[in-house]
KEBANU-628916 format. One line per 10 residues: number of its first residue (from 1); for each residue x, y, z of C-alpha. Coordinates in steps of 0.5 Angstrom, whole numbers, plus 500, padded with zeros to 3 digits. Layout:
BEGIN
NUM	X Y Z  ... $
***
This chain:
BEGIN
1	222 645 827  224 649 821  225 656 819  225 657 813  229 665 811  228 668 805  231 673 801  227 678 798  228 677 791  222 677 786 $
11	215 679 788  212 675 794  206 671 790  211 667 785  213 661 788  216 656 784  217 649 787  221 643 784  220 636 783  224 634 789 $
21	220 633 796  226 637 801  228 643 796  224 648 794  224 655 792  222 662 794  224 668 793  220 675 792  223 681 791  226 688 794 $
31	226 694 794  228 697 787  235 699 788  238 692 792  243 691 786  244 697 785  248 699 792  255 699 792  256 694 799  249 691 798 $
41	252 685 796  257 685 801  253 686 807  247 681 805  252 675 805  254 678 812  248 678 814  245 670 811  252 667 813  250 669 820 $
51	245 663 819  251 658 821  255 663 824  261 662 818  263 669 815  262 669 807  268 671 806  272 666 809  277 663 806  276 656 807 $
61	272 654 799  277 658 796  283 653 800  278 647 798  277 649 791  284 652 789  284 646 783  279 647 780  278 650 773  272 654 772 $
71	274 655 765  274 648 763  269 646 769  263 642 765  255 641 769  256 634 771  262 636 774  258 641 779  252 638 780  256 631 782 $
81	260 636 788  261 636 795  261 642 800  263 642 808  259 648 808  255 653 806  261 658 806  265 653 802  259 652 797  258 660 797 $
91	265 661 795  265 655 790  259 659 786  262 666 787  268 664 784  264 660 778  260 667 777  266 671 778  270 667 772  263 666 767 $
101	262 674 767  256 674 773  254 676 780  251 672 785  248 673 790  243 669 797  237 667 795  232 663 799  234 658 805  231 652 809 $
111	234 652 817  231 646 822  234 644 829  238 638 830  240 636 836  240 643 839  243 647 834  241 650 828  243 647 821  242 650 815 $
121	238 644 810  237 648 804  241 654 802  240 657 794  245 661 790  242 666 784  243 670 779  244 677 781  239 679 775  234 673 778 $
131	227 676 779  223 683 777  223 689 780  217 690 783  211 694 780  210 698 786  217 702 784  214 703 778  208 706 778  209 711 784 $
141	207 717 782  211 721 789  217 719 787  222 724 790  229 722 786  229 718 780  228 711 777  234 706 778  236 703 772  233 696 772 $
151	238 691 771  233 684 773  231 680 768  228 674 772  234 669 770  233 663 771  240 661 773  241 658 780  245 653 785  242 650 790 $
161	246 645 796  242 641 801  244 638 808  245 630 807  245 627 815  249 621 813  255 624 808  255 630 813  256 635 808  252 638 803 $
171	250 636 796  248 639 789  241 638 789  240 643 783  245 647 778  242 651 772  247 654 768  244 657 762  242 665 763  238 670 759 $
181	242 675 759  249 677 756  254 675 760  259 681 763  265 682 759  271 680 764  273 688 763  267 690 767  266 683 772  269 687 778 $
191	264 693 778  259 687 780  258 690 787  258 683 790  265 682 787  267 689 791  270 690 797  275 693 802  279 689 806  282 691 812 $
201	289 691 810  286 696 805  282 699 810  288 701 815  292 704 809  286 708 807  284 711 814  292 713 816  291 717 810  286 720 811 $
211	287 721 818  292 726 815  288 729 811  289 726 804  284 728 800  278 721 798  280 721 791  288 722 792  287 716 797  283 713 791 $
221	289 714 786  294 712 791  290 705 791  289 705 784  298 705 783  299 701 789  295 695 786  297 697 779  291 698 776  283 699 777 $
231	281 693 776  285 690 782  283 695 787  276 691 789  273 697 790  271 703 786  272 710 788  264 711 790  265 705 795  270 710 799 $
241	266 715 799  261 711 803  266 707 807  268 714 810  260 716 811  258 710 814  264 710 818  263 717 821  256 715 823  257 710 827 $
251	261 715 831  255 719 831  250 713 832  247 716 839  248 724 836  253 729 833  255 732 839  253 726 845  260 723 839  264 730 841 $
261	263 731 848  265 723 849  271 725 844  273 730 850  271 727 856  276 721 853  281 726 851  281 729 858  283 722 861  289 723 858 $
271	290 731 858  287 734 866  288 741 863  283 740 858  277 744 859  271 744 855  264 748 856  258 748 852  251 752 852  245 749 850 $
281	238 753 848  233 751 853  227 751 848  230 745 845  236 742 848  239 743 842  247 745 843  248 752 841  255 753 843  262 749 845 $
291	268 752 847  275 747 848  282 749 849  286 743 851  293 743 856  298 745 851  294 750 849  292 754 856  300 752 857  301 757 850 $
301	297 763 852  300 763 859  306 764 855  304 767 850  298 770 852  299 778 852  296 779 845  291 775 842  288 775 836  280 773 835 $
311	276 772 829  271 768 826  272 763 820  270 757 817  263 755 816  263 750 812  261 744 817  254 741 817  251 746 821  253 752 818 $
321	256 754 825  261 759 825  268 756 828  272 762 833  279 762 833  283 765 839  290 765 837  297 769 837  304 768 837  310 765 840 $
331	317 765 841  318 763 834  314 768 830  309 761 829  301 762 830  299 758 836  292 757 837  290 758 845  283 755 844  277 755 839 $
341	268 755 839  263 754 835  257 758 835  250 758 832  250 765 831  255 773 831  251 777 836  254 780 842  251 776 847  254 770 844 $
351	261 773 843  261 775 851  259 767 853  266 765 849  269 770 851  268 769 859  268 762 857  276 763 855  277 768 861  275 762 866 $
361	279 757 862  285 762 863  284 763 870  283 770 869  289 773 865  287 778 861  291 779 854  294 787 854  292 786 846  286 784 842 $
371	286 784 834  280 782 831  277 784 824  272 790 827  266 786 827  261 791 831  258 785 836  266 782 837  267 790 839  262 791 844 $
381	264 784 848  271 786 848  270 792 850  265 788 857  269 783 857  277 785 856  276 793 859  283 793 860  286 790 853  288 795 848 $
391	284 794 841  286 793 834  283 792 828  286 788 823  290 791 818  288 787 812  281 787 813  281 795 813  285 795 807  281 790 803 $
401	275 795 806  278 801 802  279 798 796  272 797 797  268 802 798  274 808 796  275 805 788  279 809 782  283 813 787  291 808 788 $
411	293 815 791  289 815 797  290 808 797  297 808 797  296 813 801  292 810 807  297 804 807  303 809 809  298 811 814  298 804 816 $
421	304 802 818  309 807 818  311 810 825  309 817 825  308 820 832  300 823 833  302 830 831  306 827 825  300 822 823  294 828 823 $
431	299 832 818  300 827 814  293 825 814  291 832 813  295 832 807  293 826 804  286 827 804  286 834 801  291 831 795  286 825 794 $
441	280 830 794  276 825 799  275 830 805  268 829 805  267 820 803  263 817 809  268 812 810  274 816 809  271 820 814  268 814 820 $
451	275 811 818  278 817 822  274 817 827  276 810 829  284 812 828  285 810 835  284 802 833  289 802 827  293 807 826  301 806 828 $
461	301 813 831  296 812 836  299 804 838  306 805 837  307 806 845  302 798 845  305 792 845  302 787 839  308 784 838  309 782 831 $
471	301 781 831  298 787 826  293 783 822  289 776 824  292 773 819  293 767 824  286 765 824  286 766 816  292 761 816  289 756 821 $
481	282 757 817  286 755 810  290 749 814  283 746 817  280 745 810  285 740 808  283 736 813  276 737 814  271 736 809  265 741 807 $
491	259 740 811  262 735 815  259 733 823  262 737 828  265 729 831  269 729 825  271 736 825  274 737 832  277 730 831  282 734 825 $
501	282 739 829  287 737 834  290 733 828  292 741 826  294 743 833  299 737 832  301 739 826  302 747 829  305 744 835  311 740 830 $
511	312 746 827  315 749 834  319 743 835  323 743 830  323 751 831  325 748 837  331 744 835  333 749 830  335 754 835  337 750 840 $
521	342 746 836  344 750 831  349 756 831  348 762 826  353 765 823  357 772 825  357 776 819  357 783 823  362 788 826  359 788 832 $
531	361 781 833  360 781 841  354 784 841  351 780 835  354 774 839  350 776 844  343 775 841  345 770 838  345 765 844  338 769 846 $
541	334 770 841  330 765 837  333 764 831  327 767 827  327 773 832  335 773 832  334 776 824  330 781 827  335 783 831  341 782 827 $
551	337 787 822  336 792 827  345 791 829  345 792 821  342 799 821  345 803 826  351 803 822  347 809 818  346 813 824  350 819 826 $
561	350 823 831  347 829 831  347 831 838  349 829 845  348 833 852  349 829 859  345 830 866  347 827 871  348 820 869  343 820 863 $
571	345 821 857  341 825 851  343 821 844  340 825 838  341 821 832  340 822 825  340 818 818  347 817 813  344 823 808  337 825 811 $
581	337 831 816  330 830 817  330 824 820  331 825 828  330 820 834  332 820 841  335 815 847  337 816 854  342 812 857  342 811 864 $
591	347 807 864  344 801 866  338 801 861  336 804 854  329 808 852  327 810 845  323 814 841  322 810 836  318 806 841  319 800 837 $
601	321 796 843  315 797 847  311 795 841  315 790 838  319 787 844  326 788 840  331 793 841  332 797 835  338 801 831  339 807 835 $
611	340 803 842  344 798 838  348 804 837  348 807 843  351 801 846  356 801 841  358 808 843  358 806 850  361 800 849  356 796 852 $
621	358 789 849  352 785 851  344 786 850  341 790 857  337 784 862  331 790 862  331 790 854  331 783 852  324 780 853  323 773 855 $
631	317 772 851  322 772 844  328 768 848  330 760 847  327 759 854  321 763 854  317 754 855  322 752 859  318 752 866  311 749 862 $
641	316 744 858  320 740 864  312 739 867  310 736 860  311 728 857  316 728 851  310 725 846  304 727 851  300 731 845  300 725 840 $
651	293 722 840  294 715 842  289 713 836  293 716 832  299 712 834  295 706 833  292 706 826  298 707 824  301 701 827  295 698 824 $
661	297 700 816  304 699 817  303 691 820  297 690 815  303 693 809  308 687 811  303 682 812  300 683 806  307 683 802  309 677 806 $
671	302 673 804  303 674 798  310 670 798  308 665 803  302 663 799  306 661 793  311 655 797  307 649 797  307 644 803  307 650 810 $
681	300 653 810  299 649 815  306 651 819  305 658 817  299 659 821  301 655 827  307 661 826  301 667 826  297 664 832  303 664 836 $
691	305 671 834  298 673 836  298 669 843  304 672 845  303 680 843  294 680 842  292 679 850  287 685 851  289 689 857  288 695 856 $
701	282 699 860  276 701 858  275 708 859  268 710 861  264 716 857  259 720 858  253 720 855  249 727 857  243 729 854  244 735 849 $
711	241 734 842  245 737 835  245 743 833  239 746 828  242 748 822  244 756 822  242 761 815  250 763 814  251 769 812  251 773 804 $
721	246 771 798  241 765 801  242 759 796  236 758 791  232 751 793  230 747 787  223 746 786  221 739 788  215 736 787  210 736 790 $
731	207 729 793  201 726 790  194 723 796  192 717 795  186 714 797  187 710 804  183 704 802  185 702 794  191 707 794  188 711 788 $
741	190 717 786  182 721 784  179 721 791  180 720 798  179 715 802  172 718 805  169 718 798  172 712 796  166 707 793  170 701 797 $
751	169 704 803  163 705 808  160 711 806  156 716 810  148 715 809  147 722 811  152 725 805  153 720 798  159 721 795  160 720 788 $
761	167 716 785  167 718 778  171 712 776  167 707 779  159 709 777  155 710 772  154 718 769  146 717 769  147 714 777  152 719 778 $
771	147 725 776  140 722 780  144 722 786  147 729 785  141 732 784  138 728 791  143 731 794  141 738 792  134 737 794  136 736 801 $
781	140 742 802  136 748 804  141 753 802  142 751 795  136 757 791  139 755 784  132 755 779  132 748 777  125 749 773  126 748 765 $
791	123 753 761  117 751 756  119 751 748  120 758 746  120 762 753  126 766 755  132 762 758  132 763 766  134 767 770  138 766 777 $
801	140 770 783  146 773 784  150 770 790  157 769 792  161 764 790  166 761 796  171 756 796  172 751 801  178 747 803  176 741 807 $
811	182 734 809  180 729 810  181 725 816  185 720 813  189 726 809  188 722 803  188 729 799  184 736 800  178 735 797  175 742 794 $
821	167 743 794  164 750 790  157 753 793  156 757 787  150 762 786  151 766 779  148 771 776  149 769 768  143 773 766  144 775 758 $
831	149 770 756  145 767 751  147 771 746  155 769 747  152 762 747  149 763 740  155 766 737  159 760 740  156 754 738  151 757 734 $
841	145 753 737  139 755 742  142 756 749  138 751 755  142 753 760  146 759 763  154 760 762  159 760 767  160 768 767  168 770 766 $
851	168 773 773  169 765 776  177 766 775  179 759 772  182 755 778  190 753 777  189 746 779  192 738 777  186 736 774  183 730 778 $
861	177 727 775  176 725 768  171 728 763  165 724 761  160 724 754  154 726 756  148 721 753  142 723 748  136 725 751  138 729 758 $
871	136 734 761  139 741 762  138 740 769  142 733 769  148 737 764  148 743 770  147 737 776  154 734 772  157 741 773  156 742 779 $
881	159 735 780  165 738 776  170 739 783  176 743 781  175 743 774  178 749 771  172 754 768  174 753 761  173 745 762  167 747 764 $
891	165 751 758  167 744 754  163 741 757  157 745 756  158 745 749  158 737 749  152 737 752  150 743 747  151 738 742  148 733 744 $
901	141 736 744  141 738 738  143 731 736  137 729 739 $
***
């Protein structure tokens, strides 16, 4: 039996046959854009090859055919050749097209049964510019993008091989050198698409670096420099970018998020902590929410957890959902994110389904702090949620908000930030406040004035007694937004996002480590008069935190003491500042502990200057227990670190495509080598077989994954100014039957029609067939009072009754197009006067009055002359035959007719 598989080349009717009585050629033409793709060629000599289960891309022609001098080969020489197999005769040709300045590609291929197996009898190579483009490409009128630019010219240069039993190897049975065309430039010869291709060293490198967040057109330049030209990459920067699209839709084959749920659930095998919960809408079972926090990062927030900073950034992902970060700060004064949602929407409900989601993840511990942004919805579900968390508005966003809507007045603004952040008492902040108002003449601004009320949420005087850390403003979320760009690509799928996600995780988490070893392993420098107290810090502090407390050693030097009372064994400091009177704090010493009335332990969680130098009037050598806040210490992880593996966050994906990239680099320049040295091909690849016995024995478990029935997301209206929609054409109906664009397919003259209601098609029927059975179809319908009688010579024109004109709109069953029927009865009384003065001649039948508005529609049927010798019953009968013509073609065609008569 034989099976014969073409490949789509030219149109299916051309058949060309040859004198030989075993080949034969048939190629019939693809779509228009087969040349034009850049991995067409690559993937369909993929797909042909698997006839006889070779890879093209095989090496073996090119090891048979290293010798060969394509410069110098001659025909005879070719036609005389001999190949083991199709591969190698395919390898043969590519390497001849690619050294003359032309692209080959499969054509037609003849298969019959042998023993059993399948065999390839006839095989044919071409011409990439073999065969014509197909005319239905060319000639449809609903085309939605642009034509490609042609590039066949139906070259007639070939190559063809055929099976021979008794040598069992295939022969040049037909070689057609001569083209049509000019031959490629040797500069242009690697754009082909058939002679570009990523190979898997290259595919290794690529996806390392883009695993770690290089930009595609940065990767391509590394490409370019590592291969020393673009000539000698292989492929262009466009093949890139789709290698990456097609790689991240394979991930996504079964769905975006089935992909990201399945991505959990492995992850989850390896990190126990992992939680992860989602929201489906009921009306579609379509996603609508995802929250996620892995084990390092629940371990952070029971560390860290006592002021969380939350806000919405980042909607450049395919689906415009919003991403919602819970983030805060960690012993080394560094962001740490606790956990993150994408959401569809910012309403309150939505916010209080995060939130109780992020609760149940932390097992119910409840942050004291919230920082936000001040969205009104985030506000409402914390204050459900977090009743007992103190709430505090971004420090930034609130002056951003005044810059904005208090404009051409720096005094107040200057002003406000002093409001901000100086630490007044209450009574202190609303005299200065009261001040600042009347000064800048703002008492009566609505913003001023709903600021104010709302001081409670920013205002240091109303907070100093809170602790917030050093966390005033969201700028960690604004930080980890600014991060993730440069790893995830705009509009990309939420698989791909969450996957660079957890690449910035680890990047955040390095940074902690090496903050880790920074303080552990490395001593500061003692530089203050204080040496044991500053010693002190230094073994217990951070190093970041220790520059805090250091500066706060520094400045109680420029105390003084202003006033000192005992009572009992509590002791009253009053200080004061070196030259500033009006300056005043308080600490009370009981001998064991220090309180401030400056507050900025209970809210910074360090000790400040006027207990330093209180210790240092006591002669207290070493920070009080009870003031050294264990959040801020070197072993503040200690209990969370000793239950975690040394590398337990690092993807083991991760791991294993840079060990991909770094064996392809060393093999690639070890091939190199070993392919100059004659006479161990064979002892060299004996040497990789063993190394691949040895290393390459897959016994690694398969991880199961799950496969719930969650469908993606709908895409969601972001917020600000909607985006203006380009305009696109609107498709042109075609008739179901003979593909015209002029009628449907129940009009159609090709069709059966119904007896009951002739149709008419003006492209196919005469005019005087057309008016006979128009004016029949008016005799059948009853409702139609139109005057048909014709007034004798020298009688007055007639007169119809008035009646409304309706417009009807009827789609055909097979949706060919909207056919438009007028039923008109119009009043065009006294027109004979606008006629004569018109055209000059007796008028013999009414005009279309100016109340019938023209109608805005692509013309669908031709115009026609009218013969000699019709009446005007006839010429009206054409008129109402005139379906969606304008108004004023009708008219034209009235004065046609009128001409007409006047001839006669």
């Amino acid at each position: 039996m034989e099976h014969t598989d073409e490949s789509v080349d030219v149109e299916s009717r051309d058949l060309h046959s040859t004198k030989g009585t075993d080949t034969y050629d048939l190629e019939s033409n693809a779509d228009e854009d087969d040349s034009y793709s850049g991995s067409s060629g690559d993937e369909r000599s993929e797909t042909e090859s698997s006839e006889t289960g070779e890879d093209a891309s095989d090496n073996i022609g090119a090891a048979v055919h290293s010798e060969v001098n394509f410069d110098s080969i001659t025909s005879d020489e070719i036609r005389a050749m001999e190949f083991a197999t199709v591969s190698e005769a395919y390898e043969f040709y590519y390497r001849y097209g690619k050294c003359k300045g032309f692209a080959i590609r499969k054509a037609s291929s003849r298969i019959k049964e042998l023993d059993g197996n399948k065999v390839t009898q006839m095989k044919q190579f071409v011409c990439n510019r073999h065969g014509l483009r197909e005319k239905k490409h060319l000639t449809r009128l609903d085309r939605k993008v642009e034509h490609r630019r042609l590039s066949r010219t139906n070259c007639e240069a070939r190559f063809r091989v055929q099976y021979r039993k008794q040598k069992d190897r295939y022969v040049v049975t037909a070689f057609v050198e001569c083209h049509n065309h000019e031959l490629t430039p040797a500069r242009f010869v690697h754009l082909h698409p058939v002679y570009r291709k990523i190979s898997e060293a290259d595919k290794a490198q690529i996806d390392g670096l883009q695993t770690r967040g290089i930009r595609t057109c940065h990767i391509m330049g590394y490409m370019i420099a590592q291969k020393g030209g673009y000539a000698s990459v292989g492929f262009t920067k466009k093949d890139l970018y789709n290698y990456f699209d097609k790689k991240m839709r394979e991930c996504i084959k079964d769905g975006d998020v089935v992909a990201s749920l399945n991505y959990l659930n492995v992850k989850s095998s390896t990190d126990p902590m992992l939680y992860a919960e989602y929201a489906v809408d009921n009306s579609n079972g379509r996603m609508r929410s995802l929250f996620w926090a892995d084990g390092s990062s629940r371990s952070d927030y029971f560390c860290f957890g006592d002021v969380l900073a939350f806000d919405t950034t980042y909607r450049k992902n395919k689906y415009n959902y919003p991403l919602v970060v819970f983030s805060g700060c960690n012993h080394h004064s560094q962001t740490v994110i606790f956990g993150a949602a994408l959401v569809a929407d910012e309403t309150t409900e939505t916010y209080k389904w995060v939130l109780n989601c992020f609760l149940e993840c932390m097992e119910g511990k409840q942050p004291k702090a919230v920082v936000t942004d001040g969205d009104g919805a985030m506000r409402e579900a914390i204050k459900q949620i977090f009743p007992d968390a103190t709430h505090r508005l971004c420090a930034w966003h609130l002056n951003k908000n005044a810059v904005e809507n208090v404009k051409d007045n720096p005094e107040f603004l200057d002003g406000f930030q002093k409001a901000m952040y100086s630490n007044f008492t209450k009574d202190e902040f609303e005299e200065y406040w009261s001040e600042l108002i009347k000064e800048t003449e703002v008492e009566q601004h609505p913003w001023v004035v709903k600021t104010y009320e709302n001081r409670s949420l920013w205002a240091t005087g109303y907070l100093r007694d809170q602790f917030f850390g050093r966390i005033r403003t969201t700028s960690q979320c604004e930080a980890v937004n600014a991060i993730i760009k440069t790893y995830v690509r705009t509009k990309g799928c939420i698989f791909e996002f969450m996957h660079n996600f957890d690449q910035v995780l680890r990047d955040y988490r390095n940074n902690e480590l090496e903050a880790d070893f920074k303080s552990k392993f490395t001593v500061p420098v003692l530089t203050t008069q204080l040496r044991v107290i500053e010693s002190d810090a230094a073994n217990t502090y951070t190093a970041e935190i220790f520059k805090e407390v250091k500066e706060q050693i520094l400045k109680a030097g420029a105390l003084i003491v202003k006033h000192k009372s005992d009572h009992g064994d509590t002791k009253i400091y009053t200080l004061t500042k070196f030259c500033n009177d009006t300056y005043e704090r308080k600490v009370v010493f009981d001998g064991t502990t220090l309180q401030c009335s400056c507050k900025l332990f209970d809210s910074r969680g360090v000790p400040c200057s006027h207990i330093f130098y209180v210790m240092k009037d006591e002669h207290v050598d070493h920070i009080p227990r009870p003031l050294v806040l264990s959040r801020w210490t070197k072993d503040a992880k200690i209990e969370y670190l000793n239950n975690m593996e040394c590398n337990g966050d690092v993807d083991s994906n991760v791991v294993e495509e840079a060990r991909f990239g770094a064996y392809c680099s060393a093999f690639t320049s070890f091939c190199k080598e070993a392919a100059k040295k004659n006479g161990v091909y064979g002892q060299i690849l004996d040497d990789i077989m063993k190394l691949q016995k040895k290393y390459c024995i897959n016994d690694d478990p398969i991880i199961g994954t799950q496969n719930p029935a969650v469908g993606d997301p709908v895409a969601v209206k972001s917020k600000g100014a909607p985006k203006k929609k380009k305009k696109e054409p609107k498709s042109v109906r075609r008739c179901g039957k003979c593909n015209a664009t002029t009628h449907n397919a129940r009009t159609c003259s090709e069709g059966t029609q119904k007896a009951t209601e002739p149709i008419v098609d003006l492209q196919s029927v005469s005019i005087s067939d057309a008016i006979s059975q128009m004016d029949e179809k008016k005799k059948r319908k009853a409702t139609c009072n139109v005057d048909r009688s014709v007034q004798k010579k020298g009688s007055r024109p007639p007169i119809h009754r008035g009646a409304k004109a309706t417009v009807t709109t009827q789609a055909d069953t097979n949706g060919c197009y909207n056919q438009m029927h007028f039923q008109a009865q119009m009043d065009v009384t006294g027109t004979s006067r606008h006629l004569n003065a018109m055209c000059g001649v007796q008028p013999v039948m009414p005009m279309v009055p100016h109340m019938f508005q023209p109608m805005h529609l692509q013309p669908v049927y031709p115009m026609y002359g009218m013969s000699v010798g019709q009446t005007a019953s006839s010429c009206y009968g054409m008129l109402q035959q005139s379906v969606g013509q304008s108004s004023r073609s009708c008219y034209s065609l009235l004065q046609q007719v009128e001409k007409a008569a006047t001839n006669d």
